[in-house]
BADRENGU-271945 format. One record per residue (C-alpha): residue in three letters; x negated, y, z. Coordinates in steps of 0.1 Angstrom, whole numbers, padded with zeros to 4 digits, always signed. Example, Ala and Ser with C-alpha at 12.3 -4.5 7.8 and 13.67 -1.06 7.14 Angstrom:
% residues 2
Ala-0123-0045+0078/Ser-0137-0011+0071/
This chain:
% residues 703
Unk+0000+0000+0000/Unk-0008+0035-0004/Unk-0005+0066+0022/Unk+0029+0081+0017/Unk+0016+0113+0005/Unk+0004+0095-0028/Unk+0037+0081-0034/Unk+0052+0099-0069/Unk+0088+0090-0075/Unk+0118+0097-0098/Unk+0153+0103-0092/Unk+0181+0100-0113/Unk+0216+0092-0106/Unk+0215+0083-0074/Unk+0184+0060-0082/Unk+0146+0063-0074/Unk+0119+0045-0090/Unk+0076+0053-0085/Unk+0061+0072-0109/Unk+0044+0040-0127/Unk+0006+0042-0148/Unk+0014+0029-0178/Unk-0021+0011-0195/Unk-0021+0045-0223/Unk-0056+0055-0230/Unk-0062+0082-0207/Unk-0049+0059-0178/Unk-0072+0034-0188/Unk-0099+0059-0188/Unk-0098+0076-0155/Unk-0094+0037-0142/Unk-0125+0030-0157/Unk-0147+0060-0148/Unk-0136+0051-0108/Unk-0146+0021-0117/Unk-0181+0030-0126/Unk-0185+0059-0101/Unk-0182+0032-0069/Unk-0206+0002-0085/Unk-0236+0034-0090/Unk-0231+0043-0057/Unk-0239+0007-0042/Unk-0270+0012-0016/Unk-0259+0050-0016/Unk-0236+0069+0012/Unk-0201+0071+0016/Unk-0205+0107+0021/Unk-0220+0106-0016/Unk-0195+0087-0030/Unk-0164+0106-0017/Unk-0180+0138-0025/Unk-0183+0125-0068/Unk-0141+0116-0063/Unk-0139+0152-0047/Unk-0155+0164-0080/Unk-0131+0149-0105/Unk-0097+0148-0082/Unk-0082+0178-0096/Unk-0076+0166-0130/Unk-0047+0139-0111/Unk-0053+0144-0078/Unk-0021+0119-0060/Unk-0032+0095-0093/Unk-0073+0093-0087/Unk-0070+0094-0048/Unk-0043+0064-0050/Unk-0068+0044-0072/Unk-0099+0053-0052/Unk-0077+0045-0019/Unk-0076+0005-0039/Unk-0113+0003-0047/Unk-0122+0015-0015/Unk-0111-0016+0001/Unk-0131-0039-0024/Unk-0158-0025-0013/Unk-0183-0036+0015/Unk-0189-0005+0037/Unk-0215-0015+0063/Unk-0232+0008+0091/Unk-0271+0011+0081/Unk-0294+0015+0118/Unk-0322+0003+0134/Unk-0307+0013+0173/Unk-0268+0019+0179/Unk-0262+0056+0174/Unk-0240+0065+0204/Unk-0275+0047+0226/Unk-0299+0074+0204/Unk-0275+0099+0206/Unk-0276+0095+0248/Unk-0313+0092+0251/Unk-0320+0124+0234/Unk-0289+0145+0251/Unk-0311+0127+0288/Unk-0344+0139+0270/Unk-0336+0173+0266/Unk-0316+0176+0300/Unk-0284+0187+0275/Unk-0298+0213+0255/Unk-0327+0229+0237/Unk-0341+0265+0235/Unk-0355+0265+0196/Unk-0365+0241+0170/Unk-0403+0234+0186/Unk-0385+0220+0217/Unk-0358+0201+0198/Unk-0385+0183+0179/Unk-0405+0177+0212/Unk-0375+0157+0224/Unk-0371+0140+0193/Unk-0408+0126+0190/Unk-0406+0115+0228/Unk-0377+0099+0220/Unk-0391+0083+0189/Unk-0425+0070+0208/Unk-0396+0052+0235/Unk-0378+0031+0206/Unk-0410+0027+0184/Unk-0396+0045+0157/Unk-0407+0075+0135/Unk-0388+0105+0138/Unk-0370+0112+0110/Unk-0359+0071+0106/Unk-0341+0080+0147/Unk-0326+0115+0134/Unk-0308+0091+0107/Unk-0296+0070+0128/Unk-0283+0090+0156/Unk-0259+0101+0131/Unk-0253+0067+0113/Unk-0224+0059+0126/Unk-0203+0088+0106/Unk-0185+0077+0080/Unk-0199+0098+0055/Unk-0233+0083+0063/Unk-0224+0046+0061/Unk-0233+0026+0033/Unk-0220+0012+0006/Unk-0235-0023+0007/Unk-0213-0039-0022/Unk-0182-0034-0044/Unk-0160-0058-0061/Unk-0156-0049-0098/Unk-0126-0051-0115/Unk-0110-0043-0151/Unk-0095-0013-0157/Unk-0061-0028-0166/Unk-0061-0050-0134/Unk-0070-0015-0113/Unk-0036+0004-0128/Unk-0016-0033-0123/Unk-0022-0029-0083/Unk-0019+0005-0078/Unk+0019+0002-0096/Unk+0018-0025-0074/Unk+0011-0003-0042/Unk+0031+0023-0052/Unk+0061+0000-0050/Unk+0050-0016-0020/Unk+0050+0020-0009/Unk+0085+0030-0014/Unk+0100+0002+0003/Unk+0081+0010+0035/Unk+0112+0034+0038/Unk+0139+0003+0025/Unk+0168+0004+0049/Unk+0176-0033+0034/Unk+0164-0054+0002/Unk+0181-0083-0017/Unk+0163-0109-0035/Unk+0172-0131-0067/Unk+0145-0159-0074/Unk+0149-0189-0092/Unk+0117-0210-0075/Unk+0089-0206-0049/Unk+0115-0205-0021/Unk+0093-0227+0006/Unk+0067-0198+0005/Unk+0089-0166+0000/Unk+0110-0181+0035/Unk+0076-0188+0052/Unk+0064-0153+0043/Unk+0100-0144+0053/Unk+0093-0157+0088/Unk+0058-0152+0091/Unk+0063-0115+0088/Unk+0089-0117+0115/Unk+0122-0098+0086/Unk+0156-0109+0100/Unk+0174-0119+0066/Unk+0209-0138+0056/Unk+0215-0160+0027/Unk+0251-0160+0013/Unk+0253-0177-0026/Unk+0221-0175-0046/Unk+0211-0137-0029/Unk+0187-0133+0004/Unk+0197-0105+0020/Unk+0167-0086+0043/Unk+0171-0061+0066/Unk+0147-0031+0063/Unk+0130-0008+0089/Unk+0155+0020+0088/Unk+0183+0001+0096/Unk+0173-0013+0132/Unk+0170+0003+0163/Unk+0142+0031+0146/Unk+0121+0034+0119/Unk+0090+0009+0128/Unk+0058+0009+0106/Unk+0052-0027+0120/Unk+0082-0037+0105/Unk+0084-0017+0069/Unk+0046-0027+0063/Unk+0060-0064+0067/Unk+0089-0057+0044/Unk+0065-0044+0019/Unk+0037-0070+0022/Unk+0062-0098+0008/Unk+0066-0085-0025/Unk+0037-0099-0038/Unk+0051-0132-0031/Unk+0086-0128-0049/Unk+0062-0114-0078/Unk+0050-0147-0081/Unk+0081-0165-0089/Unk+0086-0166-0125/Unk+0120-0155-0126/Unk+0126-0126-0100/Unk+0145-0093-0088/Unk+0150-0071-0062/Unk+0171-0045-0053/Unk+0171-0020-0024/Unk+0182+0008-0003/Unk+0153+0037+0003/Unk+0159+0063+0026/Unk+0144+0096+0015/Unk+0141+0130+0031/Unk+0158+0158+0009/Unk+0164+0195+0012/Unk+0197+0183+0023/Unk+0187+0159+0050/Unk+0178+0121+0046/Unk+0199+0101+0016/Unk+0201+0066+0004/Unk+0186+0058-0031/Unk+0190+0022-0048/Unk+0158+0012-0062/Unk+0155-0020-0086/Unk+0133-0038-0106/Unk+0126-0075-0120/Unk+0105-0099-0133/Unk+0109-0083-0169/Unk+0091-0050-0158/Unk+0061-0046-0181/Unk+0038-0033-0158/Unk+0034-0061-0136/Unk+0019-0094-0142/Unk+0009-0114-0110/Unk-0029-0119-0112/Unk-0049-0142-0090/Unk-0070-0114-0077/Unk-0032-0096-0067/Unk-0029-0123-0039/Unk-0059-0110-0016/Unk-0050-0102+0015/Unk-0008-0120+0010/Unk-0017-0154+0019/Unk+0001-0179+0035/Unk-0020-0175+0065/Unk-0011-0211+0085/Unk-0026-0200+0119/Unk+0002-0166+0122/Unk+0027-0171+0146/Unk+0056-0144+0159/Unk+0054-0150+0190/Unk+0031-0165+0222/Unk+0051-0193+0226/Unk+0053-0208+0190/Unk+0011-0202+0189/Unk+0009-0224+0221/Unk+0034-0253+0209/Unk+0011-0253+0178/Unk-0020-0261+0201/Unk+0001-0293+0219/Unk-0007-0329+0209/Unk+0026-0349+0206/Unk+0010-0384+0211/Unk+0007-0398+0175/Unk+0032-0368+0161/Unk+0018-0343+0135/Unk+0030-0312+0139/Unk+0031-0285+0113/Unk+0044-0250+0106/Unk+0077-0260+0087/Unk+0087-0239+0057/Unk+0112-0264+0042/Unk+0149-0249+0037/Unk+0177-0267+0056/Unk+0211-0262+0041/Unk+0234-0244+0070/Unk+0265-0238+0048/Unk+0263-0206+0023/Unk+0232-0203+0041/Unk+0198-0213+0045/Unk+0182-0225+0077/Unk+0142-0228+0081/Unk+0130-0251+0112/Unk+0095-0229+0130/Unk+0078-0263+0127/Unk+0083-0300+0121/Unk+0073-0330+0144/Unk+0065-0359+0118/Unk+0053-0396+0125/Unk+0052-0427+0098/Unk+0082-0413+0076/Unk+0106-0399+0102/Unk+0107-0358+0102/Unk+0120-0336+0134/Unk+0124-0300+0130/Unk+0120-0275+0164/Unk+0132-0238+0163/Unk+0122-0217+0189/Unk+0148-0189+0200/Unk+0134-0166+0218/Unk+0136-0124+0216/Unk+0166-0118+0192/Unk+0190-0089+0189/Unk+0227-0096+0205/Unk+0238-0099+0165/Unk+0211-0115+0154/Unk+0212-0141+0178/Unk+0248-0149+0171/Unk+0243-0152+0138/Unk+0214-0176+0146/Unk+0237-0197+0165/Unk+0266-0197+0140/Unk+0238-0207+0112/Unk+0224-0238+0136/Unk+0259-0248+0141/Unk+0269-0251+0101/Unk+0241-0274+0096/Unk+0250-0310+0087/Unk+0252-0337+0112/Unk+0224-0356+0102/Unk+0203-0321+0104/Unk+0214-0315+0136/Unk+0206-0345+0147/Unk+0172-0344+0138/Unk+0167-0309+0150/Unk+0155-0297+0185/Unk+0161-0264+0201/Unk+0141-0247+0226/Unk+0162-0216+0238/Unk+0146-0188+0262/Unk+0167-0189+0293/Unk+0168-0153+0293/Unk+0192-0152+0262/Unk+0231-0147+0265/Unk+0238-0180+0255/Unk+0243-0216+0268/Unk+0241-0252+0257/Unk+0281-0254+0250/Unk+0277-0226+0220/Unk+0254-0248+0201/Unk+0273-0282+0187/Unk+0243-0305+0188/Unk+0229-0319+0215/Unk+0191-0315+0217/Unk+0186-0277+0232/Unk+0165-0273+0261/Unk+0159-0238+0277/Unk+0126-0229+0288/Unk+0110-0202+0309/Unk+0078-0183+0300/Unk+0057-0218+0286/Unk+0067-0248+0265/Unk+0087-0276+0281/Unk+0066-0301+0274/Unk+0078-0333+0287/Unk+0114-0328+0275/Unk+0106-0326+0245/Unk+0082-0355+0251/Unk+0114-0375+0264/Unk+0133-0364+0232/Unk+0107-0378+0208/Unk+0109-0409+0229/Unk+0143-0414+0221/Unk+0133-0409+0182/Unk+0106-0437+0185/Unk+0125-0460+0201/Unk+0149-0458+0173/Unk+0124-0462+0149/Unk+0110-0493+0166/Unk+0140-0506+0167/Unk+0150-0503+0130/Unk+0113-0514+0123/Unk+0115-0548+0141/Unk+0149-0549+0124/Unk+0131-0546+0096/Unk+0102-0569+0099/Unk+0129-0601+0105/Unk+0132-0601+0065/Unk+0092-0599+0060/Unk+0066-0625+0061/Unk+0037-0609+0077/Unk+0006-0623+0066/Unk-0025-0627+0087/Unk-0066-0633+0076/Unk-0094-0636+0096/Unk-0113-0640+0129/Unk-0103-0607+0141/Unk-0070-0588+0132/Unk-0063-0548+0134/Unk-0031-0542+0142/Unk-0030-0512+0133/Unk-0041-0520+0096/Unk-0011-0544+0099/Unk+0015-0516+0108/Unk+0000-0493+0083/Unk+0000-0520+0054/Unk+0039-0531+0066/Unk+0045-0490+0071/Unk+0062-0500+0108/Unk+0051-0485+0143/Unk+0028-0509+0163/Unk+0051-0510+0188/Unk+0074-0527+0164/Unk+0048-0546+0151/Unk+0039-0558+0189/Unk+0071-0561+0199/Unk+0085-0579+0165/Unk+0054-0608+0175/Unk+0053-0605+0207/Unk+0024-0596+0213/Unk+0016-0581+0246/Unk-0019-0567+0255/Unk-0035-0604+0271/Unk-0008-0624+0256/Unk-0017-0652+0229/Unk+0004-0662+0197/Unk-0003-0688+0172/Unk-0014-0675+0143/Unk-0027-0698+0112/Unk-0034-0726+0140/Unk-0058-0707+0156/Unk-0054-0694+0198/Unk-0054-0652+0194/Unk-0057-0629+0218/Unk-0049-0594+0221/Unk-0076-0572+0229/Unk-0065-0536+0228/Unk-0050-0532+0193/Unk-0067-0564+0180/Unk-0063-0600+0179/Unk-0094-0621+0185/Unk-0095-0658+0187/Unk-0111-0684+0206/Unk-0139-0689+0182/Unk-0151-0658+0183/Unk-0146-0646+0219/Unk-0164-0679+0227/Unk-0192-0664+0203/Unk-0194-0632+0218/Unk-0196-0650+0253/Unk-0224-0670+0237/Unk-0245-0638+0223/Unk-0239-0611+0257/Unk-0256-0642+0281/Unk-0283-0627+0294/Unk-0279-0592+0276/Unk-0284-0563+0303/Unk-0279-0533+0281/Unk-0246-0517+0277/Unk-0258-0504+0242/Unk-0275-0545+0231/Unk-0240-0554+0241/Unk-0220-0529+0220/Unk-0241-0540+0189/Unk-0229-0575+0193/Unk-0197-0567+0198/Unk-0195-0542+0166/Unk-0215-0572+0148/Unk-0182-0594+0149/Unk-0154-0558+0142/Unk-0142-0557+0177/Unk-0137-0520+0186/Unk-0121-0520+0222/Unk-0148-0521+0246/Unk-0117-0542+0267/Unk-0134-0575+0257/Unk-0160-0568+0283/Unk-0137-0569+0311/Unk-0120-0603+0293/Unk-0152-0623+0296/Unk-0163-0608+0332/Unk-0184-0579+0326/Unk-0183-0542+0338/Unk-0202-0511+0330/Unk-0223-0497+0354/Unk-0235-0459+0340/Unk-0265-0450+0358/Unk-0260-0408+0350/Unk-0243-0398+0312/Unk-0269-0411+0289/Unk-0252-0444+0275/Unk-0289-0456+0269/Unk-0295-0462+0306/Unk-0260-0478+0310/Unk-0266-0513+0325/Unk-0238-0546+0317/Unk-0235-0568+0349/Unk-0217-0601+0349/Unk-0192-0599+0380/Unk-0172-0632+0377/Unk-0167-0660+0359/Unk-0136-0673+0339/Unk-0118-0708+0334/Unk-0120-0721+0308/Unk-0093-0708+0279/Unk-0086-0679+0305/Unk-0099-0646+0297/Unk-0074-0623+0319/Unk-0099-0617+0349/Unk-0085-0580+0353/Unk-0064-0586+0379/Unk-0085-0596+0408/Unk-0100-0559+0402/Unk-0084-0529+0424/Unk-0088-0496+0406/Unk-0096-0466+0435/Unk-0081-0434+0420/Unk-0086-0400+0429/Unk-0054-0378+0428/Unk-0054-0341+0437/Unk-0027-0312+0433/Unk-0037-0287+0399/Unk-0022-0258+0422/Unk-0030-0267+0454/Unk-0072-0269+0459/Unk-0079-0296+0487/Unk-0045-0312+0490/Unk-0050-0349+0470/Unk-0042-0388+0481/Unk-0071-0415+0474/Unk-0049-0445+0461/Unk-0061-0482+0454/Unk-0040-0505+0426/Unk-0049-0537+0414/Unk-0059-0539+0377/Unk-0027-0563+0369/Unk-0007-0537+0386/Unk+0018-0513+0366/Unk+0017-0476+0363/Unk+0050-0480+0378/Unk+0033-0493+0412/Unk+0011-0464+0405/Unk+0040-0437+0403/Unk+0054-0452+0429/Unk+0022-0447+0456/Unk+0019-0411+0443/Unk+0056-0403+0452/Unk+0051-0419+0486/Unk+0014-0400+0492/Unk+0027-0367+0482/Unk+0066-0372+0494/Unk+0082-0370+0462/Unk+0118-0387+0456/Unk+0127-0413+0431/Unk+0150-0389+0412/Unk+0129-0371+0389/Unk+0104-0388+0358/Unk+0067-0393+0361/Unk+0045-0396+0333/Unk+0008-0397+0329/Unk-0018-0387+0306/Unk-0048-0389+0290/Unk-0068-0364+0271/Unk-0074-0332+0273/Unk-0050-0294+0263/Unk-0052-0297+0229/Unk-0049-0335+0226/Unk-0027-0350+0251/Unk-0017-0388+0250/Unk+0010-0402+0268/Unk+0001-0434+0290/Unk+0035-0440+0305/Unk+0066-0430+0317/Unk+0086-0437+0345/Unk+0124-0425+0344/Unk+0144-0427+0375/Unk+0170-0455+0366/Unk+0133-0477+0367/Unk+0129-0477+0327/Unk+0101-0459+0309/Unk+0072-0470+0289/Unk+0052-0471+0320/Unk+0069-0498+0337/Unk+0057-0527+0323/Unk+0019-0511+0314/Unk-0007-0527+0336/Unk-0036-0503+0347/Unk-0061-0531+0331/Unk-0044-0524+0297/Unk-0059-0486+0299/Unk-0092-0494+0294/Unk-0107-0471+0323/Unk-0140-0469+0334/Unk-0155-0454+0361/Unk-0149-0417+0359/Unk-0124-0418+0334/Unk-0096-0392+0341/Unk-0060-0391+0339/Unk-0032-0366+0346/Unk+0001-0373+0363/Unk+0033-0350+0358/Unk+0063-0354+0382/Unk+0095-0340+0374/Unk+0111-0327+0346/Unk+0114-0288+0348/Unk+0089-0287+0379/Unk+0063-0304+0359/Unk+0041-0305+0393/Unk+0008-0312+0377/Unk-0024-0339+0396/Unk-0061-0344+0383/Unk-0062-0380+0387/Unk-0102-0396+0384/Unk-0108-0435+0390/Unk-0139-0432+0410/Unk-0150-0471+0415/Unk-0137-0503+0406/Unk-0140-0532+0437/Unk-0130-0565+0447/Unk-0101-0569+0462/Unk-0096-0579+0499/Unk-0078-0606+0507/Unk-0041-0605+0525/Unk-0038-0569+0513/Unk-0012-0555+0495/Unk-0010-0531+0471/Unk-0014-0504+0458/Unk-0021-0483+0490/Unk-0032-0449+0501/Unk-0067-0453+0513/Unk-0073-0415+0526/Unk-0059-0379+0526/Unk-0073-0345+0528/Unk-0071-0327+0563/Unk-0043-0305+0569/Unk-0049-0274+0559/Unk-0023-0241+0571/Unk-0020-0218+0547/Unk-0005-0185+0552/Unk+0014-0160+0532/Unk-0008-0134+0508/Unk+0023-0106+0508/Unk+0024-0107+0547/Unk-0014-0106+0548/Unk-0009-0073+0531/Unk+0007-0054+0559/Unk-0013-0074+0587/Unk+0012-0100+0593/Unk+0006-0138+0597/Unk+0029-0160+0585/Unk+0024-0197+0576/Unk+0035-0204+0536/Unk+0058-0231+0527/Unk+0054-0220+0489/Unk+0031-0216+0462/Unk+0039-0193+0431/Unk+0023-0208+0401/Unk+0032-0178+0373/Unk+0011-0155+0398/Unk-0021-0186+0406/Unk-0020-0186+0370/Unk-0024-0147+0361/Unk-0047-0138+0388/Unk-0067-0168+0390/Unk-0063-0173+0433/Unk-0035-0192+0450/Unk-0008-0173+0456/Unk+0008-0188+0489/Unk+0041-0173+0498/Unk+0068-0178+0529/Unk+0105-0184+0521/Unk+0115-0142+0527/Unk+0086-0130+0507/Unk+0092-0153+0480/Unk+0133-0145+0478/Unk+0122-0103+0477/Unk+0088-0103+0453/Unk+0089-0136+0433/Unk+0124-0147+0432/Unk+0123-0150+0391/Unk+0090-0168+0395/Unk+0081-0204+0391/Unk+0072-0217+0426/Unk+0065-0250+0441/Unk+0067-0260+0479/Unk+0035-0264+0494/Unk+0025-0300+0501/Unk+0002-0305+0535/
């Protein structure tokens, strides 16, 4: 775009339409001369530079500075110094105490200063001053044709004009998917009724915004490239009279514009934009094995339109997510009434996340997945939604694999190549077989066993026993096991082997033999107990130490946490693994005693000392715990687990607000929102936390 002052129009009839340069030969001429003034100047000032245009900008003055105002951002304008400026600049004004009496003294102070930063003289008068713009340098410049110069600058001035657009409609016949990205990315509240989108400019919200008119503007280059287009819109203008609406059109058929490869720079599709905090940080999540992406496909809501802010995808199955969050009153009912004329199947597939803070409930939306969240994404709900997806698609997947002969080769089998090849989810696959980590099925006539997401048989297991006799070194032993494609370092646990890591460096990792199997029985796990670590994210000093035996379930887990930390059996659990950006579900546990976690033993996790975990109880709460296994042991006999081994100390903790005005009051509270923003716990009593934090998400302190 250009500054408004360089915008030419004419009116006639009630329309307006920019002064356009046609490609004449005078045009072409004054294009080309710019052209040639700003490549000479390359290595030369700015100052230079702007004082040639000076020279020549009264033969067209709106016409040459409009052009200059486009090659001036294809060039490469670069501050040229051997110190920073403002730094010379201070040391001299210090030198010379803040002023000089004559020339003599001035160039006293500057050679001093000179000797101080090794440089001569005249090189630190330059540079004090570097930092001007009429001293900085023109380091490069991207040439163009003449013709291509006039084709943006007609392309500016209409980008120009509509800065003012009170509201623009749009006819295109293709490149819909990035038009209604663009649409969205640029944050313009539009309609769709028929084959016409309908936009709402700047003028016509609450005030004029530049934030908004410059986004209205920017998508133009984007209808241009459709190869069938037109636009027409309402331009406010400022008369003698006072302000008046103009109608301003103009298609695809206009000869002065043809969409260039070179007219894209700077209109991208930029992938990594995002309206608002809360979409950027859903982008960030890990959904287990889900790929998310920013969605631009176009949903059909009735006469209108409906574009999803991302899409959750897994093997073949899509699921859209809108976020709802700041809308106008109108704009948010219009939302609704578009969400609500989508097809059944669409709904269906669609999940909402509303901002609590909205006039609206669940009963205005007819569909069923909306959940309302506060200040950060709900996580785990929509966790538990997707769940509900998988387990549909496992189940239509083992339906499916009844009617397929599955066909297995060789010593050891992925599964996941299997799934992949049969386009099912493991789980399907797993449960379709029945194959369950430890379990063994009959496969060609040879015993298998499951070993993470492989099957191994007896001949080769017995092989691997043969070749890791007498082998001490964790990485001897991972060569052998790599030698016969088993990837799950599990097997070492199967034939009575642990890891013991003496510091980080795998190289001085040691393998020790620590029992020995039966014969034909490889599941040694269980006589193992796990010792876990698990500490409060809020609460520094408050955690449980907790011991469960390796053919123990995260349910038995769960269940010891709730009882160390004196949580009810009425809200989920689920743990983790990874880390922010790539978090992977282990296991749930819902309160009716289902979940993926309940059948999961801890020796099917494939921990090792140190490994880390993280727990989550309660939907909505989401009461975070660091969990760390910090040593496997034997069990001892005629004890039952799991059981809590040791606590912290009881620590009182007193309210921060009555602190304040010298009172001391013992907290039952913590405020997270506040832990989080100013980096210290935030303990609070009951009173302080109904009068100073009542919108706030708190938890009760646990001793």
């Amino acid at each position: 775009m250009l500054t408004s002052d360089l915008l030419v129009t004419k009116i006639y009839k009630g329309k307006i339409e920019p002064v356009y340069a046609t490609n004449d030969k005078n045009k072409l001429e004054v294009a080309d001369s710019l052209i040639n003034i700003f490549q000479k100047h390359i290595g030369r000032t700015y100052g230079e530079l702007a004082e040639e245009i000076d020279g020549i900008e009264e033969i067209d003055f709106r016409f040459i500075r409009g052009l200059s105002q486009i090659l001036k951002r294809k060039c490469v304008i670069e501050m040229d110094a051997s110190i920073e400026p403002s730094i010379a600049r201070k040391m001299v004004f210090e030198e010379c105490g803040g002023s000089v009496l004559d020339i003599a003294e001035r160039e006293k102070v500057i050679n001093r200063v000179s000797e101080k930063v090794s440089l001569d003289p005249n090189e630190l008068e330059k540079d004090m001053w570097a930092d001007m713009e009429e001293n900085l340098i023109v380091k490069d410049f991207h040439v163009i044709s003449p013709e291509d110069l006039l084709k943006q600058y007609n392309m500016s001035l209409t980008q120009t004009l509509l800065f003012k657009a009170t509201g623009m409609e749009i006819q295109i016949n293709d490149n819909f998917q990035e038009i209604f990205w663009n649409i969205k990315k640029f944050g313009l509240m539009y309609s769709i009724e028929d084959d016409t989108i309908y936009l709402d400019g700047a003028a016509s919200l609450f005030k004029m915004t530049e934030r908004y008119g410059n986004s209205l503007a920017k998508l133009l280059p984007t209808i241009m490239r459709s190869k069938k287009w037109s636009i027409k819109a309402s331009v406010l203008k400022k008369t003698m009279n006072g302000n008046r609406i103009y109608d301003f059109t103009l298609d695809s058929g206009h000869p002065i514009f043809e969409i260039e490869h070179d007219m894209k720079s700077g209109m991208d599709t930029d992938m990594e934009s995002f309206d608002s905090a809360i979409e950027k940080e859903f982008s960030l999540l890990n959904f287990n094995d889900w790929n998310v992406r920013r969605e631009s496909e176009v949903l059909k809501a009735g006469q209108y339109a409906f574009i999803p802010d991302f899409s959750l995808e897994k093997n073949d199955k899509k699921v859209y997510l809108e976020i709802i969050g700041f809308w106008t009153p109108e704009y948010l009912k219009k939302k609704i009434h578009k969400i609500n004329l989508l097809e059944k199947d669409e709904k269906d597939d669609l999940i909402l996340l509303v901002n609590k803070k909205l006039a609206c409930s669940g009963s205005d939306f007819s569909m069923d997945n909306v959940i309302f969240y506060d200040r950060k994404v709900p996580y785990l709900e929509i966790i538990n939604i997707l769940r509900k997806f998988e387990e549909k698609m496992v189940a239509e997947d083992i339906e499916r694999l009844k009617s397929i002969d599955i066909n297995f080769e060789g010593n050891v089998i992925d599964l996941d190549e299997i799934a992949e090849k049969y386009n099912v989810t493991l789980d399907a696959l797993s449960s379709a077989l029945n194959l369950n980590n430890n379990s063994k099925t009959k496969i060609k006539n040879n015993d298998h066993l499951r070993i993470g997401n492989q099957l191994v048989n007896n001949k080769t297991l017995k092989a691997v026993e043969e070749e890791l006799n007498g082998v001490n070194l964790y990485n001897e032993a991972l060569i052998i096991i790599e030698k016969y494609g088993i990837k799950g370092q599990q097997i070492f646990d199967m034939l009575g082997y642990k890891v013991k890591w003496n510091g980080l460096d795998p190289d001085n990792a040691e393998l020790i033999a620590f029992n020995t199997r039966n014969e034909l029985n490889y599941n040694t796990n269980k006589s193992k107990v796990y010792v876990f670590k698990v500490a409060l994210k809020y609460l520094k000093g408050t955690w449980r130490r907790i011991e469960v035996q390796g053919d123990q379930t995260l349910e038995d887990f769960d269940g010891a946490i709730r009882e160390g930390f004196n949580y009810d059996d009425q809200e989920v659990g689920e743990f983790f693994s990874g880390t922010f950006l790539k978090v992977n579900s282990m296991g749930i546990i819902e309160p009716d005693g289902s979940g993926t976690g309940v059948t999961k033993k801890i020796e099917e996790l494939e921990l090792m000392e140190g490994s880390t975990l993280k727990y989550i109880y309660g939907f909505g709460d989401d009461i975070e715990h660091f969990i760390k296994l910090e040593k496997i042991v034997r069990p001892i006999p005629n004890i039952k687990y799991p059981r809590i081994i040791s606590r912290n100390k009881k620590n009182n903790r007193y309210c921060v607000s009555c602190k304040e005005i010298q009172i001391k009051s013992l907290a039952t509270l913590i405020c997270i929102d506040c832990t989080e923003e100013k980096r210290k716990q935030m303990f609070l009593c009951q009173y302080c936390m109904d009068e100073e934090h009542e919108d706030h998400y708190v938890n009760k302190l646990i001793p």
